[in-house]
N, C-alpha and C positions, 0 to 999 in steps of 0.2 A: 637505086641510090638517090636519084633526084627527089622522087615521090617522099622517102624516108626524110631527108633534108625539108620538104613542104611540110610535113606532118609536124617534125619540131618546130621548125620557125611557127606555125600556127599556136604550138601549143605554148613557146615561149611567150609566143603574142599576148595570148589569152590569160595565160599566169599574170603577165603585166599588170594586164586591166584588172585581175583580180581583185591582186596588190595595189594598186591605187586606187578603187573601190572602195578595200577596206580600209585604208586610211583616209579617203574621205569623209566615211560613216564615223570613225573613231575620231577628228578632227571635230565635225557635227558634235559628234556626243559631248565632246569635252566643252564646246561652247554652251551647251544646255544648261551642263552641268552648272557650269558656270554662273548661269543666270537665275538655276533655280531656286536658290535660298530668298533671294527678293523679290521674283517672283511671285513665291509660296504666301510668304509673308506680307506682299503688298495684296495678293488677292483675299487671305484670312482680318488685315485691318480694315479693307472696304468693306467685308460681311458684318465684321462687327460692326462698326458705326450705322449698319442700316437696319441693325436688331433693337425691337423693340421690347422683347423680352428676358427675363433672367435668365431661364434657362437655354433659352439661345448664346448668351454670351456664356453661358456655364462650359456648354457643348464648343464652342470655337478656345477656350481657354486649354482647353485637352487639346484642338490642332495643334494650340501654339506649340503647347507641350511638348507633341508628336515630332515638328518643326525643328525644338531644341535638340530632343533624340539625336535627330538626321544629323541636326551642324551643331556638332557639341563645341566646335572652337567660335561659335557666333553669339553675342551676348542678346542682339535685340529681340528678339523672340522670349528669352527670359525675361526683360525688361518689361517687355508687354504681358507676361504673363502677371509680375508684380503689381505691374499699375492697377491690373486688372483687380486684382485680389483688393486689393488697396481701395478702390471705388466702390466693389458691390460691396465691403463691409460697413462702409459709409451708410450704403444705402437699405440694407435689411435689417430688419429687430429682432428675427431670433442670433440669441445670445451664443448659440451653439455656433452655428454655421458662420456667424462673425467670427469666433475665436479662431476657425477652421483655417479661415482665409486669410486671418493677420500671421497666423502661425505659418502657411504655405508663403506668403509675402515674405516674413524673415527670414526663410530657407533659401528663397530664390534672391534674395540681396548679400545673403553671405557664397550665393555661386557667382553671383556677379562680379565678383572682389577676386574667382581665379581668371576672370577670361579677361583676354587682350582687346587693343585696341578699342575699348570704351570710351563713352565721353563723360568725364570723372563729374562735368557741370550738371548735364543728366540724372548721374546715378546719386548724387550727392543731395538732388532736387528730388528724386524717390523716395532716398532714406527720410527726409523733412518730413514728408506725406506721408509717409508708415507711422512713423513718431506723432502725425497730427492726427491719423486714425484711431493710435491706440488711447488719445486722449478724449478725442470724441465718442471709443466705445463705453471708458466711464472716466467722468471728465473729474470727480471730486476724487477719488485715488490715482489718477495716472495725471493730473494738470501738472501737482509740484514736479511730478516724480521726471515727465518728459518736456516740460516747457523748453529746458534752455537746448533741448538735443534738436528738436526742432527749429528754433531761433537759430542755431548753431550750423543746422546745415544746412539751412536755404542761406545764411550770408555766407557760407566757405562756397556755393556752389556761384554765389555772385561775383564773388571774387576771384574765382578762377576763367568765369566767363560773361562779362558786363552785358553781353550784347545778348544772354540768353533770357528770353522774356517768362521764362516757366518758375525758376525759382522767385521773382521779383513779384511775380501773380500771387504765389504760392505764401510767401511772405503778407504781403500785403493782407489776404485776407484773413489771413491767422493773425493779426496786430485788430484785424478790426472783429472776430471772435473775441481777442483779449481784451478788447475795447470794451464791450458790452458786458461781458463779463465783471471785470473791475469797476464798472458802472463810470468810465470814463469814455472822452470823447476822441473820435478820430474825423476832425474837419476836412481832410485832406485825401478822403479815401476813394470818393468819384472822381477827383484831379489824376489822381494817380492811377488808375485803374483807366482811366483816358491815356497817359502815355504807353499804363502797358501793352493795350488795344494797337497801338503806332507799330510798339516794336512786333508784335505778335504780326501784324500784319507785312510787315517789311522782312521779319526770318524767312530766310531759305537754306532751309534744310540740304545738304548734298544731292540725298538721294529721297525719294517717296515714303520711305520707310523708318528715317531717323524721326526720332520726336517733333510734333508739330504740333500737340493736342494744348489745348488752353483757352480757345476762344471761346469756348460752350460756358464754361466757369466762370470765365469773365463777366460774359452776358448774363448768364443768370446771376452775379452778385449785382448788377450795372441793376437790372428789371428790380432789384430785392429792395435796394438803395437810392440811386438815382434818377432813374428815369422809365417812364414804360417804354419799353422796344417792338413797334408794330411786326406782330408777326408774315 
């Protein structure tokens, strides 16, 4: 009897540590869990800012993608996928593959309008930038057509958040496009573009992954206009 009593108590023992084991490992797992969406996403926006080519950034716009999949209730991964889209249209001439990317950008700004907890000054300041692409892709049909949607959404996103220096950048150089254009003058445009330099440098973002992008833009309108910037 004694023997049989040793054999349980060992195996109750044993059970124990099983069971606390496995909620050790399942505790582990859920802090992973946890951390993995900002994780994913802070190691996919480091890859991209250090690509120097297209189809690099082509190939990381598909993680983001992938990212979104994963955490369908998280917007910034879509966000970055938009901006994305939104840039290289900027930036390539064929006609096709431009239309491809403003088309994927208006897709991924009317998903952005189901998910929660956004930052409305953000996405308000994406939409401006869609609307300033689609004018830059041809500026003599789309200038009447999207001037004021632009105009209209970098001031709603200023006014919902003064301290954020993206739409105030973003503004700014679309006033000094429209400058040139209307063959008028914008004296004021290095002044201003120096304070938005102040704030851009003073935001702090929550976390590593919220929007912080804008100094690149600045600097090269700053080199275009103002002043040469020693590399």
């Amino acid at each position: 009897m004694k023997i049989s009593i040793t054999i349980l108590t060992i195996m109750m023992s044993f059970m124990s540590c099983s069971s606390l084991k496995s909620q050790t490992l399942a505790s582990q797992t859920v802090k992973e869990t946890e951390v993995t969406f900002e994780d994913q996403l802070s190691k996919t926006l480091t890859t991209i800012n250090n690509i120097k080519s297209i189809q690099g950034i082509y190939e990381n716009i598909n993680k983001l993608k992938r990212i979104s999949t994963m955490y369908p209730n998280e917007w910034l991964s879509d966000y970055y996928v938009a901006l994305l889209d939104i840039k290289l249209s900027m930036g390539i001439k064929d006609k096709k593959k431009k239309r491809l990317l403003l088309d994927e950008a208006k897709e991924t700004l009317v998903i952005l309008k189901t998910k929660e907890n956004t930052i409305e000054s953000e996405i308000l300041t994406l939409k401006g930038y869609y609307y300033y692409a689609l004018i830059a892709e041809n500026p003599e049909e789309n200038g009447q057509l999207y001037y004021k949607d632009v105009i209209g959404s970098y001031q709603r996103a200023i006014a919902i958040d003064k301290t954020n220096p993206r739409p105030i950048l973003m503004l700014t150089i679309f006033k000094k496009k429209m400058s040139k254009f209307m063959e008028t003058d914008f004296p004021n445009f290095c002044s201003q573009l120096a304070k938005v330099e102040e704030m851009l440098k003073n935001s702090k973002p929550k976390n590593e992954v919220e929007p912080r992008w804008g100094i690149k833009e600045l600097k090269r309108k700053q080199k275009e206009h103002c002043f040469t910037i020693s590399e």
